[in-house]
N, C-alpha and C positions, 0 to 999 in steps of 0.2 A: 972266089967270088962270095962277095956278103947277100945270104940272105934276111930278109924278116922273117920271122914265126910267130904264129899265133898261137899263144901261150894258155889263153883260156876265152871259151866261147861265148859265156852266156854269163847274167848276173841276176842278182835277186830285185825285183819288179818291187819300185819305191810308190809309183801310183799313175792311173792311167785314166785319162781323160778323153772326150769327144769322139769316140769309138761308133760307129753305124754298127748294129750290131742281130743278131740272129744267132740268142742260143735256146737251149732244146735238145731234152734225148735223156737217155740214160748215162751217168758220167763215170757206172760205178769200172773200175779197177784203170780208169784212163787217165792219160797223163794229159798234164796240158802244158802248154806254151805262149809264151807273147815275147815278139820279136821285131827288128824294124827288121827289114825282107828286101830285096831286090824285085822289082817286076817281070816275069821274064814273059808273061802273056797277058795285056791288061783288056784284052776282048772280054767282055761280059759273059758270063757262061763259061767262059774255057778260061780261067785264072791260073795261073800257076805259078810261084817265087821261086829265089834262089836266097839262104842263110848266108850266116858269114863265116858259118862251117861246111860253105860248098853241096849241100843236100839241098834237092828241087820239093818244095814243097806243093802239093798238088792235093787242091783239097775235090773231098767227092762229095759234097752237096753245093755244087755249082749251081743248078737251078735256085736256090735261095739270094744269089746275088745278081741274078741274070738282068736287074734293073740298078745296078751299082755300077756307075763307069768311073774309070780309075782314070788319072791324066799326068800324075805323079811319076817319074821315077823309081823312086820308092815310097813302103807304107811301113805302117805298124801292125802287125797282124796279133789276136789272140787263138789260138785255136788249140783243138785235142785231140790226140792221136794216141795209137796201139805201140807201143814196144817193140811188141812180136811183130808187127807191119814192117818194118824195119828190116831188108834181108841186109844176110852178108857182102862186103863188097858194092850195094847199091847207095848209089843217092839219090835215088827216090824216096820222097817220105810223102805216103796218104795223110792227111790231114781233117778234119771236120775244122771249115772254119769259122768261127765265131763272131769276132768283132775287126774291126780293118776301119784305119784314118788316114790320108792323104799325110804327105811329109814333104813341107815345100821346100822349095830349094833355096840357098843364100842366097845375097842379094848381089851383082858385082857393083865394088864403088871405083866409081870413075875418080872419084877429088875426094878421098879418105879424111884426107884435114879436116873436110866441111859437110863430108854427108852423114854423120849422125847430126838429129835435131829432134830426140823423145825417149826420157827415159823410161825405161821398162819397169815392171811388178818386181818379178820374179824371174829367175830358171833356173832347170834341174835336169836330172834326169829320170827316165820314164822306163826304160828297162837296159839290157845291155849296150851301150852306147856305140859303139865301132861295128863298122860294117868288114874295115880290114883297113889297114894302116894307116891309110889315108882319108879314110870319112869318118865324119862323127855326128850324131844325134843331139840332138836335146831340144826338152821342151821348155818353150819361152810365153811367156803368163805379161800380159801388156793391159796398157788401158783402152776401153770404149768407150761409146755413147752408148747410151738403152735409151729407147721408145719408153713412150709413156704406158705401151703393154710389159714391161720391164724386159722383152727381149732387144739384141743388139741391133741396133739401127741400122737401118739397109744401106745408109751410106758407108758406112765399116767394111759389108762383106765382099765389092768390087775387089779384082783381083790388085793385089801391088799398094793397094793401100799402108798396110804394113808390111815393112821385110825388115830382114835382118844381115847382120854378114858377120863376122870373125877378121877380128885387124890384126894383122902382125904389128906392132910397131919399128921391128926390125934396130932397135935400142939397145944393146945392153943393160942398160938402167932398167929400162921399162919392161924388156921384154923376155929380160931373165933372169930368176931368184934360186939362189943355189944350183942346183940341177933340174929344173922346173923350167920349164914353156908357162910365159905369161901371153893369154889372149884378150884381147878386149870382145867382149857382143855387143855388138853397137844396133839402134836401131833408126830408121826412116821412117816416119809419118806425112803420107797427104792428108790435105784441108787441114792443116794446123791454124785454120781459123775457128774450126770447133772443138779445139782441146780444152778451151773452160768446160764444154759440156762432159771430159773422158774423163767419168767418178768411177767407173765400174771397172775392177779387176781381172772382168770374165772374158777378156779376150785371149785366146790361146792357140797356139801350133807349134807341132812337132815341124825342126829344122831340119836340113842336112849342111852340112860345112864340108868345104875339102879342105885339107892338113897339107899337102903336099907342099905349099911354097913356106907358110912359119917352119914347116919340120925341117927342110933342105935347108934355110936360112940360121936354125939353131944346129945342126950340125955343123956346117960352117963355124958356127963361133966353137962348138966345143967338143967337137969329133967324136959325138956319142948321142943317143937318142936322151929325150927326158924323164923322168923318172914321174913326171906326173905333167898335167897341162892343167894350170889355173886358168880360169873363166872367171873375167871379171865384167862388172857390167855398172850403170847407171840407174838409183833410181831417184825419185822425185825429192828436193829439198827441201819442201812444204807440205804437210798432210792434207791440207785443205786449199783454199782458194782460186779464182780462175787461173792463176800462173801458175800454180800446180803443176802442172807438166814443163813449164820453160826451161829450156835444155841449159839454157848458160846458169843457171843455181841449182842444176842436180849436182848430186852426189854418188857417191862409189859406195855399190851394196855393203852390205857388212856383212855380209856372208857370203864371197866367192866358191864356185864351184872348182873342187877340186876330185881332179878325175885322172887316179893312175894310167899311163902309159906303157912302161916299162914294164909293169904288172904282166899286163897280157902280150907284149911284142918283145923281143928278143931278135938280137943279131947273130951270129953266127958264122963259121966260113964255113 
């Protein structure tokens, strides 16, 4: 029997945004951390995650977030812990934790042909992207509206307004370059009656995507994992103007993201 393995755990933190945050204390000889995390207790006061190297992290200043309710699946957490906290054989790890941002979920597309209609900013990623073989992370950077107090206009933050999802196109052509998984981020916009107003770059969220059906589909074609997964995306074909955002004259970023696979998963019997 073929397993996966997870090759390596953790990456170097490119930059992190919209964090709820509570730090404080002394930092000296402490390690710290920023991870997306599993939920595995989102009651207020009693928090506690799961990594994607299997350790429950369980932070002990819970009274600081006892007015923070989670509703997410999973987050991004920043936090700091002790070494020596760490026993042998346990996966427990105490934690202080610091900052924590919602991570929403894709979007399902019913009629893939035709539900993208808004191209995006930007996206990247934001720290170690993989939760374990089959999810991935990244933060995706889109347009809003701002109020005339220059924050985002309240019609933006209803939920569903923006989503996003990950297309297979399930192409050869499209969907595969050399040993590379090609994905499309495609995104959905409601009131696309007010996208002359979406000038502003500052809309932002951390995603979750599941992998499972592109990854089974490119096995199929080449009886091997990818060696990388390109992320390609849409953005505006105009810098300026009300049609600025109209989806049928975007264009294809010029800087896809490309994010090793095979790096950290390996097969094996």
């Amino acid at each position: 029997m073929k397993k996966i393995k997870l090759a390596a755990m953790f990456a170097a933190v490119v930059a992190m945004l919209g964090f709820s945050s509570c730090l404080g204390g002394d930092t000296t000889n402490i390690a710290t951390g920023m991870e997306f995390v599993q939920v595995n207790s989102g009651i207020a006061g009693y928090y506690s995650f799961k990594n994607s190297a299997g350790f429950n992290l369980e932070p002990g200043n819970q009274k600081q977030w006892a007015e923070t309710t989670i509703s997410t699946p999973f987050v991004i957490i920043q936090y700091q812990y002790s070494p020596d906290s760490i026993k042998q054989n346990s996966k427990r790890m105490p934690i202080t934790l610091q900052g924590m941002a919602p991570v929403e979920e894709a979007a399902p597309m019913m009629d893939p042909a035709n539900w993208a209609n808004s191209p995006i900013y930007a996206a990247g990623l934001t720290a170690f992207p993989y939760f374990d073989k089959n999810n991935l992370f990244m933060g995706v950077q889109y347009y809003v509206k701002k109020g005339t107090d220059g924050k985002i206009d309240a019609s933006e933050q209803a939920a569903h307004i923006h989503q996003f999802a990950l297309l297979c196109e399930k192409d050869k052509d499209k969907s595969i370059s050399g040993n590379n998984l090609v994905l499309y981020l495609v995104h959905k916009a409601e009131n696309l009656d007010i996208n002359k107003d979406r000038k502003s770059s500052d809309g932002f969220e951390y995603v979750h995507f599941g992998l499972y059906e592109a990854l089974t589909w490119f096995k199929e074609q080449k009886s091997n994992l990818p060696e990388n997964l390109i992320i390609k995306y849409k953005v505006p074909g105009k810098i300026s103007g009300e049609d600025m955002l109209d989806y049928e004259s975007a264009k294809d970023g010029s800087q896809p993201v490309t994010i090793p696979y095979a790096k950290y998963f390996k097969e094996s019997k």
